[in-house]
N, C-alpha and C positions, 0 to 999 in steps of 0.2 A: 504493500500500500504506500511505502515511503515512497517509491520509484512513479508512483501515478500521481501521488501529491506534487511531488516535483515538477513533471510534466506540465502539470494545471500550472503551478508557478510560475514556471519559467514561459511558457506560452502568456499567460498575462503580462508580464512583466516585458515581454517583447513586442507583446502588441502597443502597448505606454510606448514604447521606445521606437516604435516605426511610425503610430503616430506625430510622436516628437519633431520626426523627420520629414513627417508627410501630410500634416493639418489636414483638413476636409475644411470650405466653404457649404459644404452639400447644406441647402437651408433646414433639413430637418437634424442634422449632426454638427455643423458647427457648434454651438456652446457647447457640448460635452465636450467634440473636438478642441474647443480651445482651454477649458479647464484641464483636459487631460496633459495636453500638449504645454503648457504654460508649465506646471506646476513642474511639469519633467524636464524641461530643459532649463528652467533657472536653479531647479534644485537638484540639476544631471547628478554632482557631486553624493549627495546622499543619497540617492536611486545606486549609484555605483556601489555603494557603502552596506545597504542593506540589503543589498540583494546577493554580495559577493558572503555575507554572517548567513543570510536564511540559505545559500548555497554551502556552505559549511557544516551547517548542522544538518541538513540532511544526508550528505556525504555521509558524515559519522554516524548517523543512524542506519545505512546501508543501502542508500538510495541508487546506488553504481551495483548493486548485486544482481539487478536483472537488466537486461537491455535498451528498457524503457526509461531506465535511469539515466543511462547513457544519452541518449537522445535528448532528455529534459538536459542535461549538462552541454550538450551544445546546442540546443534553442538556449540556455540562459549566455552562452559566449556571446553569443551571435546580438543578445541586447545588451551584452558588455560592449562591445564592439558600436554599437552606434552611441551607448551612452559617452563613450569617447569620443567618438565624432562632436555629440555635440558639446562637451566639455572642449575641447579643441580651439572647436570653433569659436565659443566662445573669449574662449583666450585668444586668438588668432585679431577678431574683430575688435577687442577691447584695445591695443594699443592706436584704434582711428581715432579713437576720441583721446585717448590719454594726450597724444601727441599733436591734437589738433591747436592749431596757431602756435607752437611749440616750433622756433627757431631755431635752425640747427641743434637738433637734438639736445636743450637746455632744461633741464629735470623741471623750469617752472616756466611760464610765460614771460613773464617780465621781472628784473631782479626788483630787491627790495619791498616783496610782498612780502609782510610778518601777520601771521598768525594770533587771531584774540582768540584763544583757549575756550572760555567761559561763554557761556550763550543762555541771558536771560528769554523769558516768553509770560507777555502776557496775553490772558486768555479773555476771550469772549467782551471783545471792545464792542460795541454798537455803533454802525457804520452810517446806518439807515434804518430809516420804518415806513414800511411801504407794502399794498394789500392786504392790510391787519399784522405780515409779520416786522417781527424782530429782525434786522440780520446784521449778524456779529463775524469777525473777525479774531484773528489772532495775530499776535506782534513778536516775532523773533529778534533781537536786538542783540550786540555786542555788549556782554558784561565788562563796563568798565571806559572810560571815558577815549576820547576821538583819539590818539595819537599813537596811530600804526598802523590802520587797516589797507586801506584803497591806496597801491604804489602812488605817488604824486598828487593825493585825493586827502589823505587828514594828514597834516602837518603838526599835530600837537597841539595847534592853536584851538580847536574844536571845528575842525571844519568839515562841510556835510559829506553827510555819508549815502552813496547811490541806494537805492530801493529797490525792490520787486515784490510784485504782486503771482501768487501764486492758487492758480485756479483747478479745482478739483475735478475729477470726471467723473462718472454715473449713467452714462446716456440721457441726462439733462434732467434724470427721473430721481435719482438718489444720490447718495454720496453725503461727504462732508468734510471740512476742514482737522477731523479727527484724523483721518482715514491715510492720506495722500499728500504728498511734497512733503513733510516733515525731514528728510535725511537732506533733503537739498534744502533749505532755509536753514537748516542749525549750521550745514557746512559752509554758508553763502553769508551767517553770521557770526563764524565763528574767524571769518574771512575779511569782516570789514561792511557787512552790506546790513542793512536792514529789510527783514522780512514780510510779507501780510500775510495770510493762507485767511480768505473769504470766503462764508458761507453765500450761495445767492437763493433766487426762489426754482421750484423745482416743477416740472410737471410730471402729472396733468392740468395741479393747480396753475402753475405759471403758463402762458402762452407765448411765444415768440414773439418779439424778441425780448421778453421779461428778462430770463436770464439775462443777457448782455447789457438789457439798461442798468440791474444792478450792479452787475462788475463793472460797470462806467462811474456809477455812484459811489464805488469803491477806491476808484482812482481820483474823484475830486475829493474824500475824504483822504487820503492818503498827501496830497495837496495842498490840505487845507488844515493841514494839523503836522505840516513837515517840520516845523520849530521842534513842535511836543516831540519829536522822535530824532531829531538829528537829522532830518533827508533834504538832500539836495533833491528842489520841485521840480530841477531842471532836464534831472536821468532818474526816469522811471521803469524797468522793466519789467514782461511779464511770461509766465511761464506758464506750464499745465500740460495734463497727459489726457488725451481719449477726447472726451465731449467736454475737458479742460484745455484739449488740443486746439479744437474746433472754437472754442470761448475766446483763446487768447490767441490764436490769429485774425479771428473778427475783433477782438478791441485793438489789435494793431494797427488794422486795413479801416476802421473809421472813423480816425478820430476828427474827420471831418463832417461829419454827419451829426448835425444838430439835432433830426429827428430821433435820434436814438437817445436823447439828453432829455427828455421833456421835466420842463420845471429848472435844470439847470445846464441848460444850452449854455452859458459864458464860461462855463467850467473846464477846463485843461484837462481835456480828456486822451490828450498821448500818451504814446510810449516812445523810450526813447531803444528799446531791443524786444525781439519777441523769441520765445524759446519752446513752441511746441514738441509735445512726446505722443508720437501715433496718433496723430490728429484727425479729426472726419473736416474733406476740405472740400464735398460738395452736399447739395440738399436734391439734387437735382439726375444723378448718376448717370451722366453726360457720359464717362468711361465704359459705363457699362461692367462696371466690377462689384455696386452692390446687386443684391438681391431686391427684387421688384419691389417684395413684401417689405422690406426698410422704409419705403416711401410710404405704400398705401398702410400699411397695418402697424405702421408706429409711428414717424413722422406725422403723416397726417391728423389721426385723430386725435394723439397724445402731443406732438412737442407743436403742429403750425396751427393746429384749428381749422383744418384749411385742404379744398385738393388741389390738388398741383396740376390736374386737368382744368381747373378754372382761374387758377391763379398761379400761373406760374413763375410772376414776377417776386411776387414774397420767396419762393423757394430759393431765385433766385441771389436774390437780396440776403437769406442767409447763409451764402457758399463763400467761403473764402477765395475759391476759384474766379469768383465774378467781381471779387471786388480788389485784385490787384492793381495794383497804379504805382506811378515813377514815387512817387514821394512815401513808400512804405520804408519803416523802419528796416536797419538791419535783422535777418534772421538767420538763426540756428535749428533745422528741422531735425530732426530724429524719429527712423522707424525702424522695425526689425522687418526681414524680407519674410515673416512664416507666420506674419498676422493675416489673422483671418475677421477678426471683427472692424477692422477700420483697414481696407485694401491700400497696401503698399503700392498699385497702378495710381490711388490716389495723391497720394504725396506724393510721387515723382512729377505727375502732371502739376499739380501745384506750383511745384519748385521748376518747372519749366517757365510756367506762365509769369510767375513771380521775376526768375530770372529776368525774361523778355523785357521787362519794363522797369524794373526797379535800381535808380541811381547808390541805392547801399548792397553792402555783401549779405551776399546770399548762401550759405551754408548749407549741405546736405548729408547726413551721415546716414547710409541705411546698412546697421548692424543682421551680419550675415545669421541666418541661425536662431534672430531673435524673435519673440510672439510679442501679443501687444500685454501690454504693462510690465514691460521687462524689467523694471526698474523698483516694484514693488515689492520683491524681495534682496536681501544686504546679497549680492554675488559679487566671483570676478568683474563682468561686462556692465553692472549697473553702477558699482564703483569704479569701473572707470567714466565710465556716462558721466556722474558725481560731478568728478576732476576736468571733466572735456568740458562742463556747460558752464564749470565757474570759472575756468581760461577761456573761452569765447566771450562770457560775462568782464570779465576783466580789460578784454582786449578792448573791446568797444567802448568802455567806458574811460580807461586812456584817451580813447580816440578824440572821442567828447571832451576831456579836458584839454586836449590841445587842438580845440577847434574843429576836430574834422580833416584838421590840415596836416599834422605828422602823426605818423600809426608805427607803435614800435616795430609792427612786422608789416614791409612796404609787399605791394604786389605780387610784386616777382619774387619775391623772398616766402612769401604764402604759399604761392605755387608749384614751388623746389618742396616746400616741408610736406602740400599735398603728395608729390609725386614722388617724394622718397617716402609715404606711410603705402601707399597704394603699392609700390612697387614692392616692398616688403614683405605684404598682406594683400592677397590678390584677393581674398575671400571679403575682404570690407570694400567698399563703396564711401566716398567723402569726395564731394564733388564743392568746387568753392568758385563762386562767381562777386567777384570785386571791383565793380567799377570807380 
């Protein structure tokens, strides 16, 4: 019976493991497809670990005494064997971000970066009050007064400190600022920056574009209370993963649109970088990579109120895709190529169209191997992510202090670091457009 048990094992344990390798979109298998596939390949490490002890102990209990044993012991190689793959992989991909704007292989981006150890947080500020609710934020701030964080940025004297806003995902339905971006604000405050991680309104209750007028409301509170915090009003950036993807490329791509302001149109409502993770960049699936049912059976009657056979301008209106223009802020995209809830076809057309038109850099990382929320568990590839979005963060915010006009790393010099990471790591993708 040991040598059958086995079998069952090791056969489950391999199907985890080709899934890993081989996601399903199929609309009725996707979501277990991408639970099963997610948890396996960010946590390859302990898949490896537990399965090589459950493959021990049945050894020693005489699982290899009949033939069936046998078999189960190479179906379980054979899921060793891809759990390496994608442990590999993952290593393989993580030095694109590590090394991203990273000048001649210099272990930091720019010298004279010092470290604030300490990283206060305070909890549940009240931002706004708006549809009966509450909505609160949180404030990640450097323990300890201005003088060392931001290279060239606090001088001792108290001087402000860069910001970002960090937006949650949920498919616009759930979530919260408990949940999501916490490893990247304490790293980003531990770094000189100050944090927000914002709750907004949710549907079904909220309707489009509810969300985004809140996280608008968020950044003129953020603005309007930069004293209270230390922040410079002038570099705001913002980040988020999934349908905090999709949030915070749309407060990047608006901030000229009064009507998304209503009540407080004079309000400064840019950003001065945006930093999506697996973002949804149409409403509209113009690529033809989501599923139909995305549009009619969830968008529709839950996030626009709305069909997209009669109005298809509203859809339009909420696509990142439709609202690029020359004057977008600098971006840093980030996807993994094995997501199957937010299509990788997606973000690459984005970052095409984006490129097309936009006078700032344009950044594209699409991590080999990776599923969407890769970043929600501590591994290799999401610690290095970490490290890659607060050297991008850094670089741009130099940039900004000296005008736009001198960037520690010039064109040509970005272009050499891209193509000696790429040449390196044929298996990563980082594609940089800097005009």
């Amino acid at each position: 019976m040991a040598s059958w048990f086995f079998l069952a094992l090791a056969v489950w344990c391999a199907g985890f493991t080709w899934n890993a390798l081989h996601p399903t979109r199929h609309q009725y298998g996707f979501v277990p497809s991408f639970f099963a596939s997610w948890l396996t390949i960010e946590l390859a490490e302990v898949h490896l670990v537990w399965e090589a002890v459950a493959t021990a102990l049945f050894i020693s209990n005489g699982a290899l005494d009949e033939p069936v044993g046998w078999l189960a012991a190479a179906v379980m190689a054979a899921s060793w064997v891809g759990l390496l793959t994608v442990v590999l992989a993952s290593r393989r991909t993580a030095p694109s971000l590590d090394g991203l704007l990273t000048p001649h292989g210099a272990q930091r981006p720019f010298s004279g970066v010092k470290r604030i150890r300490k990283v206060q947080r305070q909890r549940n500020v009240t931002y706004a009050r708006v549809g009966g609710q509450v909505l609160k934020l949180d404030v990640y701030l450097p323990d300890g007064p201005a003088d060392g964080g931001i290279d060239g940025g606090i001088d001792g004297g108290g001087a402000l400190r860069p910001a970002i806003l960090q937006i949650h995902g949920g498919a616009w339905v759930l979530g919260s600022k408990r949940e999501q971006g916490i490893p990247l604000l304490k790293h980003l405050a531990a770094n000189g920056w100050v944090g927000f991680n914002a709750n907004y309104r949710l549907s079904p209750g909220a309707t489009w574009p509810d969300h985004l007028v809140d996280l608008k409301r968020a950044l003129a509170f953020i603005r309007e209370h930069a004293a209270e915090y230390g922040v410079d009003p002038d570099f705001v950036a913002v980040t988020g993963g999934s349908a905090g993807g999709h949030l915070c490329a749309m407060v990047a791509l608006t901030s000229d649109d009064e009507s998304l302001q209503p009540g407080f149109e004079d309000a400064d409502c840019s950003v001065q970088v945006a930093v999506p993770f697996y973002g949804v960049y149409d409403f509209t699936n113009r690529t033809g990579s989501m599923d139909r049912k995305f549009i009619t059976r969830f968008l529709e009657p839950i996030v626009m109120k709305a069909f997209f056979a009669e109005e298809p301008e509203r859809f339009e209106a909420a696509s990142p895709m439709s609202r690029v223009h020359p004057g977008a802020p600098p971006f840093l995209v980030l996807h993994g190529d094995r997501d199957v809830l937010a299509p990788v076809a997606d973000a690459r057309e984005f970052v095409r169209l984006l490129t097309d038109v936009s006078n700032e850099p344009v950044v594209y990382a699409e991590l080999a191997g990776a599923q969407h929320a890769f970043d929600i568990f501590h591994s290799t590839r999401s610690s290095h992510a970490l490290h890659g979005v607060e050297r991008f963060l850094a670089a741009m915010h130099e940039r900004y202090l000296h005008g736009g006009v001198e960037t520690p790393l010039e064109r040509e010099e970005l272009a050499e670091a891209v193509e000696e990471l790429e040449a390196a790591d044929a298996s990563a993708t980082v594609e940089v457009h800097a005009d």
